[in-house]
N, C-alpha and C positions, 0 to 999 in steps of 0.2 A: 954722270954715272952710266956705267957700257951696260950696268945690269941689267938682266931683262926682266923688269920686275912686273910685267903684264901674268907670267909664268910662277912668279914665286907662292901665291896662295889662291891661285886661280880666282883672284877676285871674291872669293866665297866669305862670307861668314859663318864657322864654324860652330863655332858659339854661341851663338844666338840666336832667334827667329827673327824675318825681314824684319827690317824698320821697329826692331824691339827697342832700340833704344833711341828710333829718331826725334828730335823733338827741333822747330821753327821756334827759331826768337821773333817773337813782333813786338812793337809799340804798335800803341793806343795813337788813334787821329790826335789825338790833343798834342801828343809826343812829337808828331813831324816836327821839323826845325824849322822854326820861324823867322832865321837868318841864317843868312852865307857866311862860311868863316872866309876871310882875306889873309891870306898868311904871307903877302907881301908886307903888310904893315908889321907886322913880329919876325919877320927876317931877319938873322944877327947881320947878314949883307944884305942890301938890298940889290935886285937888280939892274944889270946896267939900262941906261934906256935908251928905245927902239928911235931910229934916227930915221928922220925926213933925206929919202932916196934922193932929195935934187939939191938940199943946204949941207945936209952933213950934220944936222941943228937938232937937237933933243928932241922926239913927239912932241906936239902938245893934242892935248884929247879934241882939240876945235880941228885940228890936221886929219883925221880918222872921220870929221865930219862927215864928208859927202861919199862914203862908204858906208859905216853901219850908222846902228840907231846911238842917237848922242848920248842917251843912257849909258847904252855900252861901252863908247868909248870913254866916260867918265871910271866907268870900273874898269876896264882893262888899267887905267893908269893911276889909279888908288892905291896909293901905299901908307893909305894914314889911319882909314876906319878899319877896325877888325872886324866888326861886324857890318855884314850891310842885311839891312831889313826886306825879306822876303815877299815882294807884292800880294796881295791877300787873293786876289784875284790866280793869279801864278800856282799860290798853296793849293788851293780849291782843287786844281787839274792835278796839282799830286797827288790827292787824296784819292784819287781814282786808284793808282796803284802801289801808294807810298803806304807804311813803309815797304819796303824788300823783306823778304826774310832772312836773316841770320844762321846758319843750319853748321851742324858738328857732324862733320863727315868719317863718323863710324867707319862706312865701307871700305872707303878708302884708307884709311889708320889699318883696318885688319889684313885689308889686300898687301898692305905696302910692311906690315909686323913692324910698326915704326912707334914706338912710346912718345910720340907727337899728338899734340893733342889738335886736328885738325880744321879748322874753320871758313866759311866762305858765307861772302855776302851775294844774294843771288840777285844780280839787276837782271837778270833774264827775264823776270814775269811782268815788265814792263807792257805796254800794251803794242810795243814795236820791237820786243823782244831784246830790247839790250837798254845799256845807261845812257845812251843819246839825248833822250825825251827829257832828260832831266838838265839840260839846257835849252834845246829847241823848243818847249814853251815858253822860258821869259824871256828869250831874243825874238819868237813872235810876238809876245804881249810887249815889248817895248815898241817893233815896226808897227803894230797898232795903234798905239798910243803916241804915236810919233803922227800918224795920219798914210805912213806908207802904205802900200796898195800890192806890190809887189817887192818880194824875197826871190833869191839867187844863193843857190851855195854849189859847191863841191860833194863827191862823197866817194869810198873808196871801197868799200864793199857792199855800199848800199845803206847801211844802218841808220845813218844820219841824214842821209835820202830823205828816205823811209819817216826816221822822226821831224824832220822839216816838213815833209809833203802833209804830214798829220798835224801838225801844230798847226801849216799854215790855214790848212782848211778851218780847224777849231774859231780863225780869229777873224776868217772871211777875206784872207791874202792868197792871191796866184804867187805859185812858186814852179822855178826853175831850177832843174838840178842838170848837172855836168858829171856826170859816173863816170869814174877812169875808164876807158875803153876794156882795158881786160879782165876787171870785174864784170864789166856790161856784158860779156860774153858769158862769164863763169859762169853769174848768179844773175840768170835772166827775171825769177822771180822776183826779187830786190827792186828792178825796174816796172812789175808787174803792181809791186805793193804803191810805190811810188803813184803810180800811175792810178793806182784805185783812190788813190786820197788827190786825184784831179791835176797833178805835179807832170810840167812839162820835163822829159828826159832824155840828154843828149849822149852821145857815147863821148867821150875827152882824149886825145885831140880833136876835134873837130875842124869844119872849112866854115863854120858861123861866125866867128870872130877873129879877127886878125891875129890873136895871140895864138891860135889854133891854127890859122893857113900857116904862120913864120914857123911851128914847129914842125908842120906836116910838108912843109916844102923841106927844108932841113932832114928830114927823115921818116919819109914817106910811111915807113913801117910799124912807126910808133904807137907804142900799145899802151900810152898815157902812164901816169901817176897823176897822184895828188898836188904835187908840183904845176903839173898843165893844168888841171881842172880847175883849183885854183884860180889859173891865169885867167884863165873862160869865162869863171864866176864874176870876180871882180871887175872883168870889161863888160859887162852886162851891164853892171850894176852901176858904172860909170855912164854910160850909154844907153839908159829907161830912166825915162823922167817917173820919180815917185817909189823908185827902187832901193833896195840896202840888202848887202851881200851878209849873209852868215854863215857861220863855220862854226866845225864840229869839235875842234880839236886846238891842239898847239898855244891857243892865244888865253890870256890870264884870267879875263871875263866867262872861257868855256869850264876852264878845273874852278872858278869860286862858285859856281852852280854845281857843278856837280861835288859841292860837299856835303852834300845833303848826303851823301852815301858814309861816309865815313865819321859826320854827325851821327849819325840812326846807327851807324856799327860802335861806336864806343858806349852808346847805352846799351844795345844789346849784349856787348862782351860783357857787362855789367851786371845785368843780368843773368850768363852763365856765368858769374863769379869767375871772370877767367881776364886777362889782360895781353895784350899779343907783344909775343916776342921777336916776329918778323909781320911785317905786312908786305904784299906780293901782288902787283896785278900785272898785265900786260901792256906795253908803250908803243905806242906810233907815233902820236902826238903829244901826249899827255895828260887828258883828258880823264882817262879813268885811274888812271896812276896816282891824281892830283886828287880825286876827288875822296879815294878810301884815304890815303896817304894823309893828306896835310893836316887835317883835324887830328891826327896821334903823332902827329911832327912838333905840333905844337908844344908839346909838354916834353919831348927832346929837349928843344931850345932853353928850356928852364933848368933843363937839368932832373927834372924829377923822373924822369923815364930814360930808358936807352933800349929804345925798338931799334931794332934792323930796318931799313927800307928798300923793297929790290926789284926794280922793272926789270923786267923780262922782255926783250927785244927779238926777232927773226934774225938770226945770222945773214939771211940777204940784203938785211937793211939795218947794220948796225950802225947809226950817228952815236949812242952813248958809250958803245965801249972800243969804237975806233974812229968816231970822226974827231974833225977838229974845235975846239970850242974860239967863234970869230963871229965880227957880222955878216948877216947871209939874209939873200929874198928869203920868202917863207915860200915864193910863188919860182916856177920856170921862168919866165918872161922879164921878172923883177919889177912888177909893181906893187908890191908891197913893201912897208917899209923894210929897214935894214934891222934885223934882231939879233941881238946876243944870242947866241947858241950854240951848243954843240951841232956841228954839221958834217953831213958827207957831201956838200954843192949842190947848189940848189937846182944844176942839171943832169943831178945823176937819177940814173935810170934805174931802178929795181930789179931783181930777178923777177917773173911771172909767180910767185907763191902765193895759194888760196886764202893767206889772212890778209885779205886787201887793206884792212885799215889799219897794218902796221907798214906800208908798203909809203913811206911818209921819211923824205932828208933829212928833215932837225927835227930838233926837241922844245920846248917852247921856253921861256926865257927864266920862269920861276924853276921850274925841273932843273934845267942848264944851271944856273947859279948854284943852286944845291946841291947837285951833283959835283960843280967844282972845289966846294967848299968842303964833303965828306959827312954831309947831312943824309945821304943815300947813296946808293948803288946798283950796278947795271950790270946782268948777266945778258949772254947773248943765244938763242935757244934752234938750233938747227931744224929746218922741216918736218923731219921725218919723225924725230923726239917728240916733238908737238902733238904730231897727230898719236902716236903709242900714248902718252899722255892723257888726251883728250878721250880715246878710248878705253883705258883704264876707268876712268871717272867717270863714261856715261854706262860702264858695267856695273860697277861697284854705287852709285848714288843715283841709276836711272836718270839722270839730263844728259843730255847730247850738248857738248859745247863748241859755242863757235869759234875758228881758226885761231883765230886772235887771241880768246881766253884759254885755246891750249897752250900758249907759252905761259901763262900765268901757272896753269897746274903744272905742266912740267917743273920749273923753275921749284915751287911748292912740293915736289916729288922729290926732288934732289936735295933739299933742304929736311926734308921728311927719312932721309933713306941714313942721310949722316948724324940725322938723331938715331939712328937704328943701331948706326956704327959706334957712338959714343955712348950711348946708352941716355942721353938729355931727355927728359921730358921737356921739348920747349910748345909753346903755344904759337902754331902759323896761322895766318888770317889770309885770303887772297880773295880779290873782286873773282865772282866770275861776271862779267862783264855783258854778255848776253849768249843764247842758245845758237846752234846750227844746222837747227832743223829746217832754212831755207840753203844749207852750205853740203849736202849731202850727194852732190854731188864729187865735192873733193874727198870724202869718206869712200866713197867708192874707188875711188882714182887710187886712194892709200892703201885699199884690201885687197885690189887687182894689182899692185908693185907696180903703178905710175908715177908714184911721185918721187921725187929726187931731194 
C-alpha cells in the first residue's frame, strides 16, 4: 500500500479518551502451558530430513551429539509426540514473565479507519525485552543438566545474545556469543547487556577461529551475518571440552519452545471472544513465526479453522518469497548439517538493514515444508515501510518496536488497510516480537532521511 496512512488520522483517537477502551488479556500462573505443542508430529507432510554433510545419510539425533545438549537433539528430531512436557524447573523461570499480554489495538484500528479488529501478542515485556528467553532457558536447563559448563551461540541483533548471556548466568554456565559484526557496531548496547549477565562477546567475522580467518581472508571487509557467526559458534563449541552451541532461531527445537506464545494467545483470543482470521509475525529464522503460528495451525490441518498464516520478511533478505527451496548449510563455512529449506545460499551476504535478526539465508525446515505445501505464506516488507510502520504503532499504542517486529505490523497494516477497502470485519493477530528501545538509534537514522 503507497498510502500514507501515518497522515490519514493523525494517529489520534477522536472518539474517545486515552486507553478508554484498553484492556490486557492475561492468564493466571496456573494457565502457563505445561507443554510444548510439536507440530511436526500433526504435519499432513512431514519434513524432509536434515542430512549428515559427509554420508549424504538421514540425521540421527546421536549425530547432533557432540553439538548441542542430547535433549535437544531428541526434539529437534521428534515427529511422533505432539506434546512434550515442559521441565517444572524451565516453567518456574516463566513465571517470572509469562504470561505476555494479549492487547486490542484500538489505536491503531482508529489511526488506520480500518473495521479490522486488531490484535497483538506482546513478547516485549520479557525480561530481555523480546521472545528469545522463551527458548534460552530450556536449552540452558538442558546444558545444565547434561553437566555442560559452557554455551556458545550466534546472535544477530543481539536479542538472543542477550537472552543466552541471561539464561546462562541463571544456571551458573560461561557463555560465548559471536554478534554479526554490523550489529556489533549498530547496537553497541546489545553487547553491553550481554556483557552485564558475564557473556564473552566477539564481533563475527572474526580472526579467533579458522571459520573466521577463511572468511576474512576471502573478504577482508566483511560485515558478518548470521551465516558466519554461526560458523564461529559451532567451532567453538567443537573445539571447548564441556561445551554445546545454541541457537536462537531456524532449527525445530527453537519454534517448539517458543509455543508457549501462541498456546497463551489462543486462550486469550478466548477470552476476547474473538478468533483470528490472520496471524502475522516477522521471519528471519522462524522462530517467532513458529511460535504464535503453529498452535492455530493446528486446527487448519483438521479442517475446523482456515486462518491466514503470513511471515513478513525484509526485502533485503528474501529466502520465502524468492529463494530456492533445496538442501543448504544453515552456516557460511558448511558445518552444519544439510537442511531442507527455502534458501538464498548459504553465502549470501545481506544488505546492512537495522532488523539484524531478519538478516538470516534460509528458513528452518518445518516453515520451509509448509510453506511449500500452502499451509502459509510470505510477504516480503521493504525498509523504509517498516520503520513508517513501526512508528505508527509506537504513536498510536505507546511501545516503540524493534526493527524486526516492524515488518510484522507493516505486513498487519496492509492487511488492515484492504479491510478498509472491502469493508471485512476480519480479526488480525501479530507477535510483536520484542521492543526497540536498545535500536533507537536506527529511528534516528529513519527521521534524519538515512535510511534506504
Amino acid at each position: 500500500m503507497e498510502q500514507d496512512y501515518m497522515e490519514t488520522q493523525g494517529g489520534k483517537m477522536e472518539d474517545k479518551q486515552p486507553g478508554e477502551h484498553r484492556k490486557r488479556y492475561m492468564l493466571d500462573e496456573e494457565e502457563i502451558p505445561r507443554r510444548w505443542y510439536n507440530i511436526q508430529a500433526e504435519m499432513p507432510v512431514k519434513p524432509m530430513p536434515p542430512l549428515n554433510p559427509a554420508t549424504k545419510e538421514p540425521l540421527k539425533a546421536e549425530d547432533l551429539y557432540p553439538i548441542f545438549a542430547e535433549e535437544l537433539c531428541r526434539q529437534e528430531l521428534n515427529q511422533t509426540d505432539v506434546w512434550i512436557d515442559i521441565p517444572e524447573e524451565v516453567r518456574n523461570l516463566y513465571k517470572y514473565y509469562r504470561s505476555t499480554p494479549l492487547v486490542r489495538a484500538y489505536g491503531l484500528e482508529k489511526a488506520l479507519g480500518t473495521p479490522a479488529h486488531i490484535y497483538f501478542k506482546n513478547e516485549s515485556v520479557s525480561p530481555m525485552g523480546s521472545h528469545k528467553l522463551n527458548s534460552a532457558i530450556p536449552q540452558a536447563y538442558y546444558c545444565k543438566r547434561e553437566g555442560v559448563t559452557n554455551v556458545t551461540t550466534e546472535t544477530g541483533a543481539g536479542q538472543w545474545g542477550a537472552s543466552l548471556a541471561y539464561a546462562a548466568k541463571m544456571f551458573g554456565l560461561e557463555a560465548a556469543v559471536y554478534q554479526v559484526k554490523i550489529s556489533y557496531e549498530q547496537k553497541p548496547y546489545r553487547k553491553s547487556i550481554m556483557q552485564t549477565f558475564g557473556a564473552q562477546v566477539t564481533p563475527s567475522p572474526s580472526m579467533s577461529t579458522r571459520a573466521g580467518k577463511d572468511i576474512l581472508t576471502a573478504n577482508p571487509n566483511h560485515q558478518g551475518s548470521l551465516g558466519t557467526a554461526i560458523s564461529e559458534a559451532v567451532e567453538l563449541a567443537r573445539t571447548t571440552p564441556n561445551c554445546k552451541y545454541t541457537l536462537g532461531s531456524v532449527l525445530s527445537h527453537v519454534s517448539l519452545h517458543q509455543t508457549v506464545i501462541g498456546l497463551e494467545a489462543e486462550k486469550q483470543m478466548e477470552m476476547a471472544g474473538e478468533y483470528p482470521d490472520m496471524v502475522i509475525a516477522c521471519f528471519g529464522g522462524g522462530s517467532n513465526f513458529g511460535g504464535i503460528a503453529f498452535p492455530f495451525m493446528r486446527h487448519n490441518f483438521t479442517g475446523k479453522k482456515n486462518t491466514r498464516f503470513i511471515a513478513a520478511e525484509p526485502t533485503a533478505c528474501p529466502k520465502l518469497t524468492s529463494g530456492e527451496f533445496r538442501y543448504d548449510f544453515g552456516d557460511e563455512a558448511g558445518y552444519t548439517p544439510l537442511l531442507p529449506m527455502y534458501t538464498l545460499g548459504h553465502k549470501f551476504q545481506p544488505a546492512n538493514i537495522h532488523a539484524g535478526g531478519l538478516r538470516y539465508h534460509g528458513a528452518g525446515v518445518i516453515v520451509s515444508q509448509l510453506l511449500k505445501d500452502g499451509w502459509m505464506e510470505a510477504v516480503d516488507i521493504p525498509q523504509l515501510e517498516s520503520f513508517k510502520a513501526g512508528t505508527l504503532f509506537a504513536r498510536t499504542e505507546g511501545i516503540i518496536p524493534a526493527p524486526e517486529s516492524c515488518h510484522a505490523i507493516a505486513a498487519t497494516i496492509r492487511e488492515a488497510l484492504k479491510c478498509k477497502e472491502t469493508g471485512e470485519e476480519k480479526v488480525i493477530l501479530f507477535n510483536l516480537s520484542g521492543h526497540g528501545l536498545i535500536d533507537m538509534a536506527s529511528y534516528d537514522k529513519y527521521f534524519a532521511g538515512d535510511l534506504v
